[in-house]
C-alpha positions in Angstrom: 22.6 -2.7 -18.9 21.7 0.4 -16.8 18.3 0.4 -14.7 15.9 2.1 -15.5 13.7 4.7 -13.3 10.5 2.6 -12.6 7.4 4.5 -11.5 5.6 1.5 -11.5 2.1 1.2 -9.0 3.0 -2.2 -8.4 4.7 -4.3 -8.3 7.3 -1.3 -7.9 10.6 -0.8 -7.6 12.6 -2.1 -4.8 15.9 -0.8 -3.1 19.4 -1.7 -5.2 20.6 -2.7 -2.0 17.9 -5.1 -1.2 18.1 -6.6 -5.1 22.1 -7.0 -4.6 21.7 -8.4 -1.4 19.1 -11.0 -2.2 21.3 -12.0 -5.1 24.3 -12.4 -3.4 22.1 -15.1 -1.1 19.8 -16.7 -3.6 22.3 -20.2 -3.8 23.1 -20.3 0.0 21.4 -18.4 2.4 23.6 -18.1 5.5 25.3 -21.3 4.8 22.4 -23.7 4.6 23.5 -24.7 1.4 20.2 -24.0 0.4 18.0 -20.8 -1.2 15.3 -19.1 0.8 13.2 -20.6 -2.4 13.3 -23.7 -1.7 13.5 -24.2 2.1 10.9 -25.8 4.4 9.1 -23.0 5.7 9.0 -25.1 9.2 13.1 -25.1 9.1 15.2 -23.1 11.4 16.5 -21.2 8.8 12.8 -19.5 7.7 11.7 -19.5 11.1 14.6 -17.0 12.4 13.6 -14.8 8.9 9.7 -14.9 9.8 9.8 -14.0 13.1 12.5 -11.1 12.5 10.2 -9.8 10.0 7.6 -9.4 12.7 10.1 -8.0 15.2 11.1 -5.0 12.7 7.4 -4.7 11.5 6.2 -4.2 15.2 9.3 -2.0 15.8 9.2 0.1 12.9 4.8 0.3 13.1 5.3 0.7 16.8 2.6 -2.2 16.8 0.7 -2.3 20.4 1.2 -5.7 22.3 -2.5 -6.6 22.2 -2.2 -6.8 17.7 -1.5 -9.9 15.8 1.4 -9.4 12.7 0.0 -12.0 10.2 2.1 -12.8 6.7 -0.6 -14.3 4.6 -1.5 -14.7 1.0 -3.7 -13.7 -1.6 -3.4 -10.0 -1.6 -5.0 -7.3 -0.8 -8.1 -8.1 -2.6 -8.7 -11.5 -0.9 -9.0 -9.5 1.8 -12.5 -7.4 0.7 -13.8 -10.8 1.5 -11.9 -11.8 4.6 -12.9 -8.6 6.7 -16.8 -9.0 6.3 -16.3 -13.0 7.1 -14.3 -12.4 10.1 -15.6 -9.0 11.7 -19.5 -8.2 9.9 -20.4 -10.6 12.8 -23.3 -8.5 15.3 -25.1 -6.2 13.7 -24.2 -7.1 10.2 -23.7 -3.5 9.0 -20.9 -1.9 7.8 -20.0 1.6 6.2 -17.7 2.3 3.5 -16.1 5.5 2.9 -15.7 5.0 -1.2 -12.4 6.8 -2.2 -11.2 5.0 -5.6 -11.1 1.7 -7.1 -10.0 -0.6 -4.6 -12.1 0.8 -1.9 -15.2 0.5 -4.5 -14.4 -3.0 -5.0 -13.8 -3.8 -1.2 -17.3 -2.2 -1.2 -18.9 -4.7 -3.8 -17.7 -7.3 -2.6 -18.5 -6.8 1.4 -22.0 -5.8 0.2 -22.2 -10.2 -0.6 -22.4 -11.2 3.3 -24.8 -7.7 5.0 -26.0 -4.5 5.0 -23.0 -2.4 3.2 -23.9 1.1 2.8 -21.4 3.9 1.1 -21.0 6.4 4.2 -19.3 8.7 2.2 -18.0 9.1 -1.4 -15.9 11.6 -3.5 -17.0 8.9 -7.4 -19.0 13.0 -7.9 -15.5 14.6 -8.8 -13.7 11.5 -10.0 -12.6 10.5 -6.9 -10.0 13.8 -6.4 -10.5 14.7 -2.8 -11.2 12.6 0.4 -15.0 12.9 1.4 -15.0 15.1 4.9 -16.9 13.1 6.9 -18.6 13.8 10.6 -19.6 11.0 13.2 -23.2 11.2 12.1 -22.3 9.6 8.9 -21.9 6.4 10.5 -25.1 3.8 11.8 -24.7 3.2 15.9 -24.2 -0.3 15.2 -22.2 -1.1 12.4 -19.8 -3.5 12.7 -17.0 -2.0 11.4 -16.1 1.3 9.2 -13.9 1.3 5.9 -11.5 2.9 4.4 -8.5 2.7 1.6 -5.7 5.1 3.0 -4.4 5.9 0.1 -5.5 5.9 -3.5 -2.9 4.4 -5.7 -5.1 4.9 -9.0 -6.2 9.1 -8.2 -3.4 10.0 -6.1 -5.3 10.8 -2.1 -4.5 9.9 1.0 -6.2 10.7 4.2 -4.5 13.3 6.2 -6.6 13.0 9.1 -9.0 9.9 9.8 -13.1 10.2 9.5 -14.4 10.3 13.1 -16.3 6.9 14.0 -15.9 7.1 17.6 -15.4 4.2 19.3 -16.6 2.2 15.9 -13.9 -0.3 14.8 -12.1 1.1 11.9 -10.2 -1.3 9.0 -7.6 0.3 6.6 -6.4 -0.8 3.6 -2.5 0.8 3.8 -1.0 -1.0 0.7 0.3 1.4 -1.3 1.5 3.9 1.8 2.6 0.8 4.1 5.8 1.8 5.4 6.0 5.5 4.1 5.3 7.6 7.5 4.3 6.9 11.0 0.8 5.3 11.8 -0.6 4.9 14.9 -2.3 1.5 14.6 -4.0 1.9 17.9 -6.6 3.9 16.1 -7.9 0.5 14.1 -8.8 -2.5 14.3 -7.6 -3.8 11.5 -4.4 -2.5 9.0 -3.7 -4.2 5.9 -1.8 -4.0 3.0 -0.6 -5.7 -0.3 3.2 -6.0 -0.1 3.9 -5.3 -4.1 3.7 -1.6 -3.5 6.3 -0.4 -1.1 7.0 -3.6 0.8 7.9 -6.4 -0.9 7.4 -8.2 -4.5 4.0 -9.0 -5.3 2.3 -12.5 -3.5 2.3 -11.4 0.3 -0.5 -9.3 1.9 0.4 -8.1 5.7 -2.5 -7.9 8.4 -1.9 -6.4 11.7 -4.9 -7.4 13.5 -6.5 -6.3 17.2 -6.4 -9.7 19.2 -10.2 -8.7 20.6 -11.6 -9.0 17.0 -10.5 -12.7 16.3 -12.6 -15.4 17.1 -15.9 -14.1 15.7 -15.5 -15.3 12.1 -18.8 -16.1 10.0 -19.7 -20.5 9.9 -18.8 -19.8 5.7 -15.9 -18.3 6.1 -12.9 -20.1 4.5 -10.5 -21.6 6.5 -7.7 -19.9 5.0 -9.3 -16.3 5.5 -10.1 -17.2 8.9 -7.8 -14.5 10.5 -8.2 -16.5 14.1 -7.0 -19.7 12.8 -3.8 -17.9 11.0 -3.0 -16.1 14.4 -3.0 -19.5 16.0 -0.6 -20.7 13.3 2.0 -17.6 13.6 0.9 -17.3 9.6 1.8 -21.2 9.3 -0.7 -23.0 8.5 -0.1 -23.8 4.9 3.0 -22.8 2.9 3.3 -18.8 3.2 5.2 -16.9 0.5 8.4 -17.7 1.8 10.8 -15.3 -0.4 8.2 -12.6 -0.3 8.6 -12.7 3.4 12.4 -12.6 2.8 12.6 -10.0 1.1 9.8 -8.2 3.1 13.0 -8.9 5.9 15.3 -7.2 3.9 13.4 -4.0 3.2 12.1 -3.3 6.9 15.9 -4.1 7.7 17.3 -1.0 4.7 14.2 0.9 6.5 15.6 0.7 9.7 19.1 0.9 8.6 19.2 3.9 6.0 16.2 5.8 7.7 16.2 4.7 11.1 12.2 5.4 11.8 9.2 5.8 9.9 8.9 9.6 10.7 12.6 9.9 8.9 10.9 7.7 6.4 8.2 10.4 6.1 10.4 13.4 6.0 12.4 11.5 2.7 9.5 11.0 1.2 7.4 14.3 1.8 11.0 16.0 0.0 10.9 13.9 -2.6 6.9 14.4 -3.9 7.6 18.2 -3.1 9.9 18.0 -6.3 7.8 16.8 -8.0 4.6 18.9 -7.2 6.1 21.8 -6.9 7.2 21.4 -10.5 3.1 20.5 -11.5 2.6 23.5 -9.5 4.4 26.0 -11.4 4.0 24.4 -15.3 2.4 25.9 -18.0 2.1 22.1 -19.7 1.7 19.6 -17.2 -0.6 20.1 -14.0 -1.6 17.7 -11.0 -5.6 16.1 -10.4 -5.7 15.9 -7.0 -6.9 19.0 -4.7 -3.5 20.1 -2.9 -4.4 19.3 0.5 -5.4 15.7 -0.2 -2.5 14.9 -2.0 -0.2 11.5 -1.7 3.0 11.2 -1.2 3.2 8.0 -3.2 1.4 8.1 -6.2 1.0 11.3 -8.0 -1.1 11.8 -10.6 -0.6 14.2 -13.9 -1.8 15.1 -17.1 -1.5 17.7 -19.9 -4.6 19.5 -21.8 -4.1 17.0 -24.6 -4.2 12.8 -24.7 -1.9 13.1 -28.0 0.4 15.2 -26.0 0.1 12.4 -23.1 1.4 9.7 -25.2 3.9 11.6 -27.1 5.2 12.4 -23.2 4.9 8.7 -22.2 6.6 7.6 -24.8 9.7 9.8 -25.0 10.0 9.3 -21.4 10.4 5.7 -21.8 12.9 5.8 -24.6 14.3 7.9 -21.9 14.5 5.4 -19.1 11.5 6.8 -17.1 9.2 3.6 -17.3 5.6 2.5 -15.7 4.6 6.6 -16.1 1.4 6.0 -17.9 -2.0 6.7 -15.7 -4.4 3.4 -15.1 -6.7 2.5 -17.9 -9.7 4.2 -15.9 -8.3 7.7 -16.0 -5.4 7.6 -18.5 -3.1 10.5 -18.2 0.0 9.7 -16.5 1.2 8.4 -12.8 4.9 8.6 -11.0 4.6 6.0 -8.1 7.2 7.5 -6.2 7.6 5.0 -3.5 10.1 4.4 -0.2 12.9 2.9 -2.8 12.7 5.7 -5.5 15.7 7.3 -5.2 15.1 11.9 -4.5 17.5 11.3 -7.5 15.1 9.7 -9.7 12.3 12.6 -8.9 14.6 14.8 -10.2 15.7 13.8 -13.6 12.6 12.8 -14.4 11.4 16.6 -12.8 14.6 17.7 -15.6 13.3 15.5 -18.6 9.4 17.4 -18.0 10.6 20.6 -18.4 12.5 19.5 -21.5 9.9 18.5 -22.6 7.8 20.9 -22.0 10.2 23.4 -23.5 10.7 21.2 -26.5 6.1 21.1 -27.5 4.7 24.5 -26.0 
């Protein structure tokens, strides 16, 4: 059986290389007799993988000395409750910059422990732009500001951050982690869900300015207490163990087929320019997102007709291209075109829209 082209959001597709080499260790990792899966995560063995995951993160990330690189679990979304627990701790404020979904729902659920206000929105044109924002759109003293990088459901990504000043800022990254260069001295906080563009789905990544810990609310749980995981070197329970492993494996292909994340970037700005360029110039198929907010990962499309949208989703299937169809909220259709999509994949599929397109105009 041949693979498929998966455009999947998440969990998405991961390198062959990575897939082939996991296999090949999934009875006996490095002679311990023993699988990755079921070794003590307090053994040698998982010790040597953890803590070369954290060298290659910090390499790749260019991770400042004076951050924590913590492998935790419950996702991205456990973490729209962690943040206000561990950082909403003076004034009690914090703004939100409301972009999509997830930063909506970080929003929500933030707005449980303080004073949450939206500093900014773009929910007026269906969330298709990033909200230009100026440093007057954040309160003096709020604790923190908020943002979701990029927008996995509309397709956005912030080009150039909103201006807080010397406010502390916290990104969600999860579905650009790893795709271009980010200088993480600009936050406080960076986190991402792995299932996107890192690893399979049950890790979440924090990288974490070592000032900020410490300060975490009476009620906060012990597992979402970032200080006490820092203290633990992301020990102190059971941590996804094979997630992390494989998390290894693809900041090692990184590092080995690209060599840095602004190679990284330069693949993957090529890639989505094949595919928009192609949105640009159809007479069928046309993009949602203004141009110059436009992701590199997850790009949004749709033609003038929903029966036309499902006839195209479903050909493209039979055809091998799978995951294309938009999120329930905005239907249409989404390629999530990741670090591990191959240029080649962006292409045929590019090849089967035009057939297509010739085929129903």
């Amino acid at each position: 059986m041949s693979r498929v082209y998966n455009f999947s959001a998440g969990p998405s597709t991961l390198p062959e290389s990575v897939l082939q080499k996991a296999g090949a260790e999934i009875m006996d990792y490095h002679g311990s007799g023993q699988s990755v899966m079921e070794m003590s995560h307090r053994s040698k063995w998982f010790d040597d993988i953890i803590k070369e995951a954290e060298k290659l993160m910090r390499e790749l990330y260019k991770v400042p000395d004076n951050y924590k690189v913590l492998f935790l679990q419950g996702g991205a979304s456990a973490q729209f409750s962690a943040i206000p627990l561990n950082f909403m701790n003076g004034s009690g404020k914090a703004d939100y910059i409301i972009t999509g979904q997830w930063a909506k729902k970080a929003f929500q659920e933030a707005q449980k422990y303080g004073d949450v206000v939206a500093a900014a929105s773009s929910a007026d044109k269906t969330f298709t732009y990033i909200p230009k924002t100026k440093p007057e759109d954040f309160r003096d003293d709020a604790d923190y500001v908020y943002i979701c990088m990029n927008n996995t459901i509309y397709g956005t990504v912030y080009k150039e951050l909103p201006p807080v000043g010397d406010k502390v800022l916290i990104a969600d990254v999860s579905s650009c982690a790893l795709s271009e260069p980010l200088d993480i001295s600009k936050f406080g906080v960076v986190y991402f869900g792995a299932q996107k563009n890192v690893a399979p789905a049950g890790l979440v990544v924090v990288i974490v300015r070592e000032d900020l810990l410490g300060n975490a609310r009476d009620i906060c749980p012990v597992m979402m207490n970032y200080k006490i995981q820092a203290d633990a070197d992301s020990l102190y329970n059971t941590p996804p163990c094979w997630t992390i492993y494989i998390c290894k494996l693809v900041l090692d292909w990184i590092k080995e087929e690209f060599g840095s994340l602004e190679a990284m970037k330069a693949h993957n700005e090529k890639k989505a320019a094949i595919l928009y360029n192609f949105l640009d110039n159809s007479k069928m198929f046309h993009g949602t997102v203004v141009p110059e907010d436009r992701s590199l990962m997850n790009v949004p499309f749709v033609t003038d007709s929903e029966e036309l949208n499902a006839k195209f989703i479903k050909e493209a299937t039979e055809a091998g291209f799978v995951n294309l169809k938009g999120h329930r909220t905005v239907g249409g259709m989404r390629a999530s075109i990741y670090n591990a999509m191959p240029i080649e994949g962006v292409e045929k599929l590019v090849e089967f829209m035009a057939e297509f397109e010739k085929e129903n105009m």
